[in-house]
C-alpha positions as CSV (number, residue, x, y, z in Angstrom):
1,X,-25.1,8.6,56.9
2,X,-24.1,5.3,56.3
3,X,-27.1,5.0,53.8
4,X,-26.2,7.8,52.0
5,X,-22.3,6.5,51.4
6,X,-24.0,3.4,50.6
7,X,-26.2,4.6,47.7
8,X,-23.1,7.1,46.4
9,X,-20.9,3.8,46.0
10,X,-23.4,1.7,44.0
11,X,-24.4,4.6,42.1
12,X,-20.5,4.7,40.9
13,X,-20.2,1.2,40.9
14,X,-23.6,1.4,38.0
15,X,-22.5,5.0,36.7
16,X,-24.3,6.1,34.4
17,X,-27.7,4.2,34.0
18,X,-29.3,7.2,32.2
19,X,-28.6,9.9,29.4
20,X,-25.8,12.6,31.2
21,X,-26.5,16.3,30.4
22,X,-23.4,18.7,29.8
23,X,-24.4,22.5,30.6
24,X,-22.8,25.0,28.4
25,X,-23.6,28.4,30.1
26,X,-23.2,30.3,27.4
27,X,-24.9,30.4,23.0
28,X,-24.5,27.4,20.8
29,X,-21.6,27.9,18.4
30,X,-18.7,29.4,20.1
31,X,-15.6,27.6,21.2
32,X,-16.4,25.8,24.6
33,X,-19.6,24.8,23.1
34,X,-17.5,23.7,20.2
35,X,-14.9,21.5,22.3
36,X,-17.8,20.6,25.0
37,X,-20.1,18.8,21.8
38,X,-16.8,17.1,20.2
39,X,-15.8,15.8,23.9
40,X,-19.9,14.5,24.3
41,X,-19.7,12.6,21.1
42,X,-16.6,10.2,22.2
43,X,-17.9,10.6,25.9
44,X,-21.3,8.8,25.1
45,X,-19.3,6.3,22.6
46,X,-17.3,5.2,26.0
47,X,-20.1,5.7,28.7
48,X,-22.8,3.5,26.8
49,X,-25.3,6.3,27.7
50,X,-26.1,9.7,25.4
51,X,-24.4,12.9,26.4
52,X,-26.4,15.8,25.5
53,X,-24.8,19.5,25.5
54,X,-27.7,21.6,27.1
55,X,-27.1,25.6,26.6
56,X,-28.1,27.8,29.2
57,X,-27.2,31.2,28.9
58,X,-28.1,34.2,30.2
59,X,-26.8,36.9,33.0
60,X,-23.0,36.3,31.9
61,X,-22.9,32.2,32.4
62,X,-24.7,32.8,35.7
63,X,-28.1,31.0,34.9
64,X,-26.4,27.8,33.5
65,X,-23.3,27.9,36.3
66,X,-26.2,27.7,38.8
67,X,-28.0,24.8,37.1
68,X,-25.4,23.1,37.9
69,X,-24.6,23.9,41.3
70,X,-27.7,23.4,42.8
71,X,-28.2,19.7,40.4
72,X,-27.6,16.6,42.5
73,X,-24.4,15.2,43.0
74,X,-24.2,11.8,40.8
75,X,-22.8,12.6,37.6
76,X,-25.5,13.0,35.5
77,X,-25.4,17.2,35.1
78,X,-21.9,18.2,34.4
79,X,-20.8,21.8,33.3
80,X,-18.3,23.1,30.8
81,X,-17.4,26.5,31.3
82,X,-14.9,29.3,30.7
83,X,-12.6,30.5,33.0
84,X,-15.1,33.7,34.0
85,X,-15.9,31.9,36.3
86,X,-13.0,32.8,38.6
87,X,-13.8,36.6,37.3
88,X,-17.4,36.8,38.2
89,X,-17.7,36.4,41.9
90,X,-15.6,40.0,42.0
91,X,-17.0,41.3,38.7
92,X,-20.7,41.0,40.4
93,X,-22.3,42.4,43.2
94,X,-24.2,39.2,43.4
95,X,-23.1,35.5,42.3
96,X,-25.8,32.8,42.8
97,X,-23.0,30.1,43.3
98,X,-19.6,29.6,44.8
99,X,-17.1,27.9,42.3
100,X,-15.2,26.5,45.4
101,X,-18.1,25.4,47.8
102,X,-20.7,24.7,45.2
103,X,-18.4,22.8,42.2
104,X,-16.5,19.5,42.1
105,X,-14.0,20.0,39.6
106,X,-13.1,16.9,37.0
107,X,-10.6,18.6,34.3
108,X,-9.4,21.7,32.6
109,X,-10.3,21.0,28.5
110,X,-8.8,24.1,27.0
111,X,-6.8,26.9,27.0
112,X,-5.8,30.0,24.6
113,X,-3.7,32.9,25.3
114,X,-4.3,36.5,23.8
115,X,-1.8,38.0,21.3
116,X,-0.3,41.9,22.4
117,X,-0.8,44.1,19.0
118,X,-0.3,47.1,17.9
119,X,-1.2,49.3,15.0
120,X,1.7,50.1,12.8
121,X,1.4,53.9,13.8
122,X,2.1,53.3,17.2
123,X,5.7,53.9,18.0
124,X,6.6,50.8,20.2
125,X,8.0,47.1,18.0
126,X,8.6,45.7,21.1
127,X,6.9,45.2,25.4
128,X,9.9,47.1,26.7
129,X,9.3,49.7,24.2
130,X,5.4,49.8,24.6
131,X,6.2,50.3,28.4
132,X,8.4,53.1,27.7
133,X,5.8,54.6,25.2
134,X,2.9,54.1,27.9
135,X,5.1,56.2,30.6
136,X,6.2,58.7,28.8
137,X,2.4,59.3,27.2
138,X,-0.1,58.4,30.9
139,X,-3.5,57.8,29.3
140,X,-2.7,58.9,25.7
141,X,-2.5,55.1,24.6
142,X,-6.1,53.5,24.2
143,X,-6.7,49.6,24.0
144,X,-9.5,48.1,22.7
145,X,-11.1,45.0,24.8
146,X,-14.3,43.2,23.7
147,X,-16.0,44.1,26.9
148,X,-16.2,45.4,30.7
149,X,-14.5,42.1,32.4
150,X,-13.7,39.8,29.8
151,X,-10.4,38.6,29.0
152,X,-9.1,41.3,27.0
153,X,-9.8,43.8,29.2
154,X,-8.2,41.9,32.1
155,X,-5.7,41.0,30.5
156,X,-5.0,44.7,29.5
157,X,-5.9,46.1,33.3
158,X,-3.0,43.1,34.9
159,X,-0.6,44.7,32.1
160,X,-1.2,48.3,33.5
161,X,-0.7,47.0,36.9
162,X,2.6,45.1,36.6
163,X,4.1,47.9,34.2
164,X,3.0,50.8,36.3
165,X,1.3,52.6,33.3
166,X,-1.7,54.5,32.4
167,X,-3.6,53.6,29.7
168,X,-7.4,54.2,28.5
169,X,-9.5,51.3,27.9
170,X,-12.2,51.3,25.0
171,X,-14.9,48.3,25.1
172,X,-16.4,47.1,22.0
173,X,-19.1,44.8,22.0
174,X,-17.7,42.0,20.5
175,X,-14.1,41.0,18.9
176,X,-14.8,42.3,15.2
177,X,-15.8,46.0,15.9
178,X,-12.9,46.1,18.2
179,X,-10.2,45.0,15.2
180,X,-12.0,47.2,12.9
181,X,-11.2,50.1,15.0
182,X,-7.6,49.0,15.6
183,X,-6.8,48.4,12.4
184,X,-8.3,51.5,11.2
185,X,-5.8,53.1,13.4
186,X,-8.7,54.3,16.1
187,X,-6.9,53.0,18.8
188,X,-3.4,51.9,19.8
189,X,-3.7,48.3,20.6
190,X,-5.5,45.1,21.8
191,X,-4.9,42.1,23.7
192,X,-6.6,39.6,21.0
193,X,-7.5,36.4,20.2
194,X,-6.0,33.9,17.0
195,X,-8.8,36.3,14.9
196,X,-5.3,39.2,14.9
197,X,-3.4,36.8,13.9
198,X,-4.0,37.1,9.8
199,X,-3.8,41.3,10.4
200,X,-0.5,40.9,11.6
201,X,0.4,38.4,8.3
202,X,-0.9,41.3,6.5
203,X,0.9,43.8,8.6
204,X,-2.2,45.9,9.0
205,X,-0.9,45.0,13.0
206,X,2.5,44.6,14.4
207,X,3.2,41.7,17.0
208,X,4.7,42.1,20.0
209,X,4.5,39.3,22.3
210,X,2.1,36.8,23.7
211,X,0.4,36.2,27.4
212,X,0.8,32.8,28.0
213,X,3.8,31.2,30.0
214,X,5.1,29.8,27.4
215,X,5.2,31.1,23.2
216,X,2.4,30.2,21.0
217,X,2.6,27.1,18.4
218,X,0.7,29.7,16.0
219,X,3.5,32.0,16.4
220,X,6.4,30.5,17.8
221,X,9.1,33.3,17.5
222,X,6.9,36.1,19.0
223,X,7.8,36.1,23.0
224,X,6.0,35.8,25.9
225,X,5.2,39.5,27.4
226,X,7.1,37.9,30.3
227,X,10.4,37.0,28.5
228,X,10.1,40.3,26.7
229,X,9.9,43.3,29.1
230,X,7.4,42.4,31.9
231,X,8.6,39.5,34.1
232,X,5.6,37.9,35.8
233,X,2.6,38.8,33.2
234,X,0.8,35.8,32.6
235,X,-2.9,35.7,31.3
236,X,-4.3,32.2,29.7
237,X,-8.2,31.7,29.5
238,X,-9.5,28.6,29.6
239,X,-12.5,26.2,29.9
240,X,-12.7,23.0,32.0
241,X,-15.6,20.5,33.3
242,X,-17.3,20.5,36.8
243,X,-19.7,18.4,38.7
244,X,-21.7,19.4,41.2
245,X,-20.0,19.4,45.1
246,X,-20.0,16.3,46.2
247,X,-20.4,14.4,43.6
248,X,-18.4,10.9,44.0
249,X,-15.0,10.5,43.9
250,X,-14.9,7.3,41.3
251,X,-17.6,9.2,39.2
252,X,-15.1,12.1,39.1
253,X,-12.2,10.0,38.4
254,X,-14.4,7.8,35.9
255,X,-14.8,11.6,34.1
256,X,-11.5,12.6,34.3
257,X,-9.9,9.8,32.3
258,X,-13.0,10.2,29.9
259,X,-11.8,13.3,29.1
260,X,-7.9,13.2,28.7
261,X,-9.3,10.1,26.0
262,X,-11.8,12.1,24.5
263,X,-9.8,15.3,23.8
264,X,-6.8,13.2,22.3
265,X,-9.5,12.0,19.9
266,X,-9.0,13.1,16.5
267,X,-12.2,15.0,15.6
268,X,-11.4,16.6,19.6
269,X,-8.3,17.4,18.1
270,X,-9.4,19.1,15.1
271,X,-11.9,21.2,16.5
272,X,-9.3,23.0,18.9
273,X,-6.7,23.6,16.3
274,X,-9.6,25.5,14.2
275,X,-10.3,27.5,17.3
276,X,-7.2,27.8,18.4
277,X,-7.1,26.2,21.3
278,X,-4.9,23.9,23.3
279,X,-5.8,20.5,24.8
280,X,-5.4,21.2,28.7
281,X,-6.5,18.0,30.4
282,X,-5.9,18.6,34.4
283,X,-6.5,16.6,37.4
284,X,-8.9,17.0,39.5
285,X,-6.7,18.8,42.1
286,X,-5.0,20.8,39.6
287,X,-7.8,22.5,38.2
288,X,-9.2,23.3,41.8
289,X,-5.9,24.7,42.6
290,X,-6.4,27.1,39.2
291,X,-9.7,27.7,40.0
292,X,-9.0,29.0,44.0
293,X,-5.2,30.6,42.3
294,X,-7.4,32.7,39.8
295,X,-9.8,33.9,41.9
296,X,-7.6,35.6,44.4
297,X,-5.8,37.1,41.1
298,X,-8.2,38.6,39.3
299,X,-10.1,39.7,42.5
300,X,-7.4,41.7,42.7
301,X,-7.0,43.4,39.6
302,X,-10.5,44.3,39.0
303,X,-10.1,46.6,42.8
304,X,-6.8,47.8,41.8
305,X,-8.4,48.4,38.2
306,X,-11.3,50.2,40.2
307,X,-14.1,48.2,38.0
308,X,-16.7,48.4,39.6
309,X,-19.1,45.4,40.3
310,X,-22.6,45.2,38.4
C-alpha cells in the first residue's frame, strides 16, 4: 500500500512524461470532438507533452466510455464526453461501466440548452398556452426529437411529465430530417438545438421559450420554459472531462486548472460560439455532484416515460 501511494505521488510530482490521449466516444467532427481538439491544442502547449484526441465510437459512446474506465489511473487516458452519459445506465439494459464507481471527474467544458418551437400553424405563442393546447388536445400534438433517448426527446418526455400532458413523440434520425418535417408543418413542434434558430428569424418557426435556467445569449428576450408557464423545467446538455477512478488528486487538480485556461483561450472560445455552446468549467466536485444529480433525474423520466431499455 504504501508503495503504491508512493509511486501515485511521484508520478504527479513528474506528470506527464509521455504523449496524453483524450477519448472522444463518439465521430470526428461534431461539437465535443470540436471543443475536446481546441482544448488538446492549448493543453499540450502547457503540459510540454502531445495531446492526441482518439475517437472511439460505437454502441452509443459505450465502447469509448469503457476505454476509459477500465485505462489506468495516471492521467494519461482522459475522456470527453456528453452528458448521455448520465442517460445511458437507464436507457440500456446493459452498461459496461459505472460513471460514479468507474470515473474521476476533472471538469464540465460545455453546455447548450434546446430551444421550444413551434410551427406557425400550431395555435399556442406562448408555454402557458402550449400547455393549455396539449390538455385540451391529449396526444393530438406530435414533437419531433432526433432519436429514442437523446436530448430532444428527454427533454420533450420531462415537459410532458411536469405539465401533465399527452403528447406523441416522432424520432427522426438525425436533427435535419426532423426540422424539415417541422417546418413543413408535419408535426407541431421540437425541442432543438441553435440549428432552429435561423427558422424562427425567418418565421418558418415561432419561439417560445428556452430550457436552460437561465435565457439564452442567442436569444435573450425569449424565456426560460420555467419563467414562462412551467416552474421547475430545466434541461441543459453538456460535455465535460473524466479520468479514470482513482486517478491522483494533483493530476486531477493539475487538469482542472488546464482546462478553465484552455477554454478561456481564444481559438477555445471561438469554436463554442460557432457551436453554440457555453464555456462551463466546473470543479471537480461540482461536476460529480451533476453527474450523480442527473442520473437519478433522468432515470426517472425515462420509467415514467415508459422507454423501454435496449
Amino acid at each position: 500500500m504504501l508503495f503504491a501511494t508512493a509511486c501515485g505521488y511521484v508520478s504527479a510530482q513528474t506528470y506527464p512524461i509521455k504523449p496524453v490521449r483524450m477519448v472522444n466516444p463518439f465521430s470526428p467532427g461534431g461539437s465535443l470532438d470540436l471543443v475536446a481538439r481546441a482544448l488538446a491544442k492549448t493543453m499540450t502547449a502547457e503540459l510540454g507533452q502531445p495531446v492526441v484526441v482518439e475517437n472511439r465510437a460505437g454502441a452509443g459512446g459505450n465502447i469509448g466510455v469503457e476505454t476509459v474506465a477500465k485505462s489506468a489511473p495516471y492521467g494519461y487516458t482522459l475522456l470527453a464526453v456528453q452528458s448521455s452519459i448520465t442517460i445511458n445506465p437507464s436507457l440500456q439494459k446493459q452498461v459496461p461501466y459505472d460513471p460514479i464507481k468507474d470515473l474521476e471527474p476533472i471538469s464540465k467544458l460545455s453546455s447548450y440548452m434546446f430551444f421550444l418551437v413551434v410551427h406557425p400553424s400550431t395555435p399556442a405563442r406562448s408555454v402557458q398556452q402550449l400547455i393549455a393546447l396539449a390538455k385540451a388536445r391529449p396526444d393530438q400534438l406530435s414533437y419531433a426529437s432526433v432519436g429514442v433517448g437523446s436530448g430532444t426527446h428527454l427533454a420533450g418526455e420531462l415537459f410532458k411529465s411536469l405539465a401533465g400532458v399527452k403528447m406523441t413523440h416522432i424520432p427522426y434520425k438525425g436533427s435535419g430530417p426532423s426540422i424539415i418535417d417541422l417546418v413543413g408543418g408535419h408535426v407541431a413542434l421540437t425541442f432543438g438545438s441553435t440549428s432552429v434558430l435561423p427558422h424562427v428569424q425567418t418565421k418558418k418557426l415561432v419561439l417560445l421559450g428556452v430550457s436552460g435556467s437561465k435565457r439564452s445569449e442567442f436569444v435573450p428576450d425569449a424565456p426560460t420554459i420555467a419563467e414562462s408557464g412551467l416552474p421547475g423545467y430545466e434541461v441543459t446538455a453538456w460535455n465535460a472531462l473524466f479520468a479514470p477512478a482513482g486517478t491522483p488528486a494533483p493530476i486531477i487538480n493539475r487538469l482542472n486548472a488546464l482546462v478553465k485556461t484552455g477554454l478561456a483561450h481564444p481559438e477555445s472560445k471561438a469554436v463554442m460560439e460557432a457551436q453554440g455552446l457555453d464555456a462551463t468549467p466546473s470543479t471537480p466536485a461540482e461536476l460529480g455532484q451533476l453527474v450523480r444529480t442527473e442520473l437519478a433525474k433522468w432515470a426517472k423520466v425515462i420509467k415514467t416515460a415508459g422507454i423501454k431499455p435496449e
